[in-house]
N, C-alpha and C positions, 0 to 999 in steps of 0.2 A: 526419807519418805518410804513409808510398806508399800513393798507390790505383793498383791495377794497370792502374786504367783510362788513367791518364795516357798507357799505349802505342796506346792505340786512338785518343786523340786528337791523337798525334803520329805514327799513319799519317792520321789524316784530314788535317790541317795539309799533308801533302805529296802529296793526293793530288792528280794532273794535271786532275782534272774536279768538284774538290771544291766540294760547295753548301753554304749555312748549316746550321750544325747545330745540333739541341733536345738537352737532355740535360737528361732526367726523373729524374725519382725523386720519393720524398717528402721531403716540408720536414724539416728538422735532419738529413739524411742526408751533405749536405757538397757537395754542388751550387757552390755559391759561392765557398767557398775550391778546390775544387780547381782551376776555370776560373781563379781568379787565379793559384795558383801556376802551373798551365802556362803561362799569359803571359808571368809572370815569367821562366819557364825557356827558353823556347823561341819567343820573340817579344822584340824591342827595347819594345816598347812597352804600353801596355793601356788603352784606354778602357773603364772601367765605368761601363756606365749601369743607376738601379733604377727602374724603371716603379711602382715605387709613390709614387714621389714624379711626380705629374703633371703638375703646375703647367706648367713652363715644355717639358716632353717631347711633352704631350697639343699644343702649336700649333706642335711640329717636326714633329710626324704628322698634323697635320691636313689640309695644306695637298695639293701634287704630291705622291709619293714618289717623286722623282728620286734615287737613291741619292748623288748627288753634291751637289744641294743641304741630303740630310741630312748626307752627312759632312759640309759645312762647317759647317753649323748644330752638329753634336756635338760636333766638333770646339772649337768657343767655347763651347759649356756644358760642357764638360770640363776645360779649359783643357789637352787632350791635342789634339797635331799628327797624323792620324791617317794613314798613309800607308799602301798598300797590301805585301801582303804582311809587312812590320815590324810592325804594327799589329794586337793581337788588341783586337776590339770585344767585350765581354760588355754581354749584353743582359738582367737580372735581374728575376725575376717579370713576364716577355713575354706571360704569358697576362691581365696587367692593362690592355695599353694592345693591342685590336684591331690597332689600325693596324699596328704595331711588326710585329704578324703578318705582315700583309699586303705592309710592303713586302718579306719576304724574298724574296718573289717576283720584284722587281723585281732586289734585289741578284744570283740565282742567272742571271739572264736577262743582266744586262746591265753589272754589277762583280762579276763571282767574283773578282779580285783583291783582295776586300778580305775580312779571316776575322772571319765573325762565330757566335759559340756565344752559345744562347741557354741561359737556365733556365728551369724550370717545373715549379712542384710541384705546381698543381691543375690543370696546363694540361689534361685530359683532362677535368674538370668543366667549363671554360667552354668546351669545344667542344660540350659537351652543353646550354652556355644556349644554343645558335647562335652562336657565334664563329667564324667564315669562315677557311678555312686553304688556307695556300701545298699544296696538295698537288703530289706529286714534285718539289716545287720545295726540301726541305729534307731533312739525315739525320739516323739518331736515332741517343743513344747511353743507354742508362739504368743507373745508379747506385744503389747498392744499400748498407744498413749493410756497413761492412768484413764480409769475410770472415774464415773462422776464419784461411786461410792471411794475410791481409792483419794481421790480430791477433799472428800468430805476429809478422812481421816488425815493428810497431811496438811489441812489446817486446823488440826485438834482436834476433831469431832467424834472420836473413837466411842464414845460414851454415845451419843446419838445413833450412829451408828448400830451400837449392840442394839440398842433399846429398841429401833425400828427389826432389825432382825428376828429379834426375841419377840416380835408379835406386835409392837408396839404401833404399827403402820394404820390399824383401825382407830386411835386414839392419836393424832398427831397436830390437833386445830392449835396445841401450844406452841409449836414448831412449825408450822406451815409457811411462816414468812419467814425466817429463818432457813428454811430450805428453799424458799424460792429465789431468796439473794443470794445462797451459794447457786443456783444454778443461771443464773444472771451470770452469775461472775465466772461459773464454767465457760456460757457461752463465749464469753470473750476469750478469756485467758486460753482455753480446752487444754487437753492433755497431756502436752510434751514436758517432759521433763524440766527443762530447760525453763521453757516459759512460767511453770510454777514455781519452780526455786526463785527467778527473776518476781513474780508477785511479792511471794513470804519474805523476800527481803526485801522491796522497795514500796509493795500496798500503792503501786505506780502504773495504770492500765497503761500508759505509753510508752516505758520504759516495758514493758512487757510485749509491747506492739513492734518496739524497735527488736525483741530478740525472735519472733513469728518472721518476720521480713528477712530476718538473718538465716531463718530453720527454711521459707520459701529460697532464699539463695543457694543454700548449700543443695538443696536437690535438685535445681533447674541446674548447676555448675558437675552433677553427676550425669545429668543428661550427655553431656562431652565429656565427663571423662571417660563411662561404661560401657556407654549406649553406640552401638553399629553406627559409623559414620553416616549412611543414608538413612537411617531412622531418626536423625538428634531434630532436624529440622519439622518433624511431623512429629514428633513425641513434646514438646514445646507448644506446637499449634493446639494438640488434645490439652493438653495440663492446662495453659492459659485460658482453656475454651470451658472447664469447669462450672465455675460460677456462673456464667452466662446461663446455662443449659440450667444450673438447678434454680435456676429466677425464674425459669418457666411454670408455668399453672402446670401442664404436661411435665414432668420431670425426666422423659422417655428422653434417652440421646439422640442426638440429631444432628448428622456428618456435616450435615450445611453450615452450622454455628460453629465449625474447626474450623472451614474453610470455605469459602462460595465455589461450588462445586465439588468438593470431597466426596468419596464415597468409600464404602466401606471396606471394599480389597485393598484400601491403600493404607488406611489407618485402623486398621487390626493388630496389624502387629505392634503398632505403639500402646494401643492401650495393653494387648498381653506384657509389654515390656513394665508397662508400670504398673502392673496388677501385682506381678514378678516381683517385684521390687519394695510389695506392701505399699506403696501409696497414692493409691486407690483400692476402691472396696465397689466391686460389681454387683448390682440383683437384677434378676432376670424376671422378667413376665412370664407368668403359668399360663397355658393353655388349659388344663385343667387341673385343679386341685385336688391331688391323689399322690398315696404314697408310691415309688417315691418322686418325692418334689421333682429332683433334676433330670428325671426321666421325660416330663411335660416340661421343661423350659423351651421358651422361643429364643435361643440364641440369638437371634437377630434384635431382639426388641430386649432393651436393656438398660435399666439407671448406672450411674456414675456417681461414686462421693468420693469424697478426700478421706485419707487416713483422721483427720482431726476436724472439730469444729470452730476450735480457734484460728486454727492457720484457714480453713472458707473463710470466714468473717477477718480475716488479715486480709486473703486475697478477695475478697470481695469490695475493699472497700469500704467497710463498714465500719466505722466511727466506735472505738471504745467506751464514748460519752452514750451510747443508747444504751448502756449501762444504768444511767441515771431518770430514764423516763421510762418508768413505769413496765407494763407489761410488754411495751414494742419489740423491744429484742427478739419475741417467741414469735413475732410476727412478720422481722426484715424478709424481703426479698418473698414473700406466700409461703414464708414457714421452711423456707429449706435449711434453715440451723437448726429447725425442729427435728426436721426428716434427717439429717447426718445425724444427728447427735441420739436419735433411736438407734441410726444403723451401728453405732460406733458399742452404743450398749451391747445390743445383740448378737455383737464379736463375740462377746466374753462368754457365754453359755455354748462350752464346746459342745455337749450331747445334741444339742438343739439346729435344726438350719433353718437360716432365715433370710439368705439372701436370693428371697423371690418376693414379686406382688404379684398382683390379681388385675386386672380389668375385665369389664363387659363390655366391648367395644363403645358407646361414648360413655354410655348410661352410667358407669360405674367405676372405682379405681381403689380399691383395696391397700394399703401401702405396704405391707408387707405379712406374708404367709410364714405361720412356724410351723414346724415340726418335729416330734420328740421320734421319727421311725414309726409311728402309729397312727397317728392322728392329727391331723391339720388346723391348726387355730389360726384365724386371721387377727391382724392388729391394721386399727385406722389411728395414724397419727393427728393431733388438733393444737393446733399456739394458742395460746390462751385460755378460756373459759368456755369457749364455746361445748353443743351440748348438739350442735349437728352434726350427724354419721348418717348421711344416706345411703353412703357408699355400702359400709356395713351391715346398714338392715336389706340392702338388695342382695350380697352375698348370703347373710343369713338365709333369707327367703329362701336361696335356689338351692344351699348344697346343707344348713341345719347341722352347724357345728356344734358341738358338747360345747365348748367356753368361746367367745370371742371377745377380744380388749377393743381398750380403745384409751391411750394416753392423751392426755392435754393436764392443765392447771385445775383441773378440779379436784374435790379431793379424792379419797379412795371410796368405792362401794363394789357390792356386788350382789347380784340378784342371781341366785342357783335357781329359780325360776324360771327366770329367761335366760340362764346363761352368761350375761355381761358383766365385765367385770371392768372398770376403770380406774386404770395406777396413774396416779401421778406422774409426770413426768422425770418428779426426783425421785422417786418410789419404783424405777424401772429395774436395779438392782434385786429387787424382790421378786422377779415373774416364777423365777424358778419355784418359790413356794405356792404361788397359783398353782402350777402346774405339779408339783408334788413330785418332781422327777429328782 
């Protein structure tokens, strides 16, 4: 499978002042094989080292961190010759072994000749126990489930793909049901690696269902092994409490749906804990829309989504067979596979922030505000066909944006008259050339 991100890491690999680099996401997202395969591709050589195995790595970090007394040291616990430049170092679950941190400080200072990518899927919790960090001394890059466009091309679609990139998005009524059954089949399956591989080899949505329940497992079973003993009990009540909360017409969090009686000093720290951890994705309510965004968030008033849309619709409950009826899927539960699976796109356009909406206290609810640093565009999410945005034309009204979207299953148009422009839902990979950034 291509992750797109492979081109970000092969301008960092060539850039003239390049320092070690982290590359986040959360655990089963693909972290580890991608850093290998670009080794593979794009370096002679690869030392992988995994920090969970400590034994003999914990008294190569203990000692100096002279970067060259650890290359040789790695070098013989690898039985990989590590040379500069040839040589891509992977340095695996880095947030387990401090030191490992610590010395990339030393490597950006005094061997940048040598490339090292680290991973880290909870590394933003243990910076929270006190874990001491190379600051400006390392770049990030963060990794996210495949994209719906990423999906398209790891089942062949590469050709499609180009052609809508290349302009082709205004001309698409040959392909429209074709992209709509890929994005049927997103909703179910969504982005984890794992779960896609388990498709392309079995063409089996249950046998796909069974590997989502496996990937919900493995992260409710991190909640004890990571997670602050007094947090694991409250950090399980949020996570379970998910789906419930985006089945609401309101999709605003609401402590009472964790627990009857809950309130918010008590389960903050869980949801930072899983924020940490990449799986969840927070947006905040604007108080008013002006750059910049995060200056007007209401902290208190806040949506909740999952890392994936597949694993919602796992834990949701939701039946892989609405696969086979029609438009419903874009409609389970008042559209919240709709609403994740925007917010999941809108990960991926780093220049861009977009994890805020809008309300006008009832009258109105904007689903999410972008921003390129300049200017504010609002997007109204829609399941189906529908062609109602009231919420939209009431923002319009009041604040008179240059462009405002509005995705659902229609096709693509846009009216530089009024402004509005509506993508496709499978057409979401493309905003960034609306927006020319």
């Amino acid at each position: 499978m291509k992750r797109l991100l492979t081109d970000d890491l092969r301008k960092w690999k060539d850039k003239p002042d390049r320092k070690p680099l982290i590359l986040r996401g959360a655990r089963q997202v693909g972290k580890t094989w991608l850093l290998k395969e670009f080794g593979k591709e794009y370096f002679s050589g690869v030392c992988y080292v995994n920090f969970e195995q400590k034994d003999v790595l914990g008294a190569i970090f203990e000692g100096t961190l002279s970067p060259r007394r650890i290359i040789e040291q790695l070098s013989v616990y690898s039985g990989t010759k590590i040379l500069p430049e040839d040589t891509l170092i992977i340095f695996d679950e880095v947030q387990e072994m401090p030191r490992a941190l610590t010395s990339l400080k030393y490597f950006a200072e005094e061997a940048p000749e040598y490339a090292i990518c680290c991973a880290g899927s909870l590394l933003e919790v243990a910076l929270h126990k006190g874990t001491s960090f190379p600051v400006g001394k390392v770049e990030f890059l963060d990794l996210y489930p495949l994209s719906f466009r990423e999906f398209l091309m790891a089942n062949g679609e590469d050709m499609l793909v180009d052609y809508i990139l290349e302009g082709g998005n205004r001309e698409l009524s040959a392909f429209t049901e074709r992209l709509t059954d890929y994005l049927k089949k997103y909703f179910v399956i969504g982005g984890m690696p794992s779960a896609i591989l388990k498709w392309l080899d079995t063409r089996d949505f249950f046998e796909v269902d069974d590997v989502q329940r496996q990937l919900v497992s493995a992260y409710e079973n991190d909640f004890s092994k990571h997670a602050p003993r007094q947090m694991i009990e409250k950090i399980r009540y949020v996570w379970d409490s998910i789906p419930s909360q985006l089945a609401k017409e309101n999709k605003k969090f609401v402590y009472g749906l964790v627990r009857e009686g809950a309130r918010a000093r008590e389960y903050e720290d869980s949801l930072m804990w899983l924020s940490d951890a990449g799986e969840i994705i927070r947006t905040y309510n604007i108080t008013k829309p002006d750059v910049p965004l995060k200056a007007y968030a209401d902290l208190k008033s806040f949506k909740v989504f999952l890392l994936d849309v597949g694993l919602l619709r796992c834990m949701s409950g939701v039946s892989p067979k609405v696969i086979l009826e029609g438009s419903r899927i874009f409609e389970e539960f008042k559209g919240a596979l709709t609403e994740q699976y925007v917010c999941q796109e809108l990960q991926l356009f780093r220049r861009l922030h977009s994890n805020y909406y809008w309300t006008s206290s009832s009258e109105a609810e904007v689903d999410f505000l972008i921003s390129d640093g300049m200017e504010i565009f609002p997007m109204e999410c829609k399941a189906g066909l529908t062609m109602n945005a009231k919420s939209l034309k009431v923002y319009r009204h009041k604040y008179m944006p240059r462009l405002s979207f509005r995705t659902s299953m229609l096709p693509y148009s846009r009216n530089d008259e009024d402004g509005i422009v509506n993508i496709p839902l499978y057409l979401l990979f493309t905003l960034q050339k609306e927006l020319a950034f």
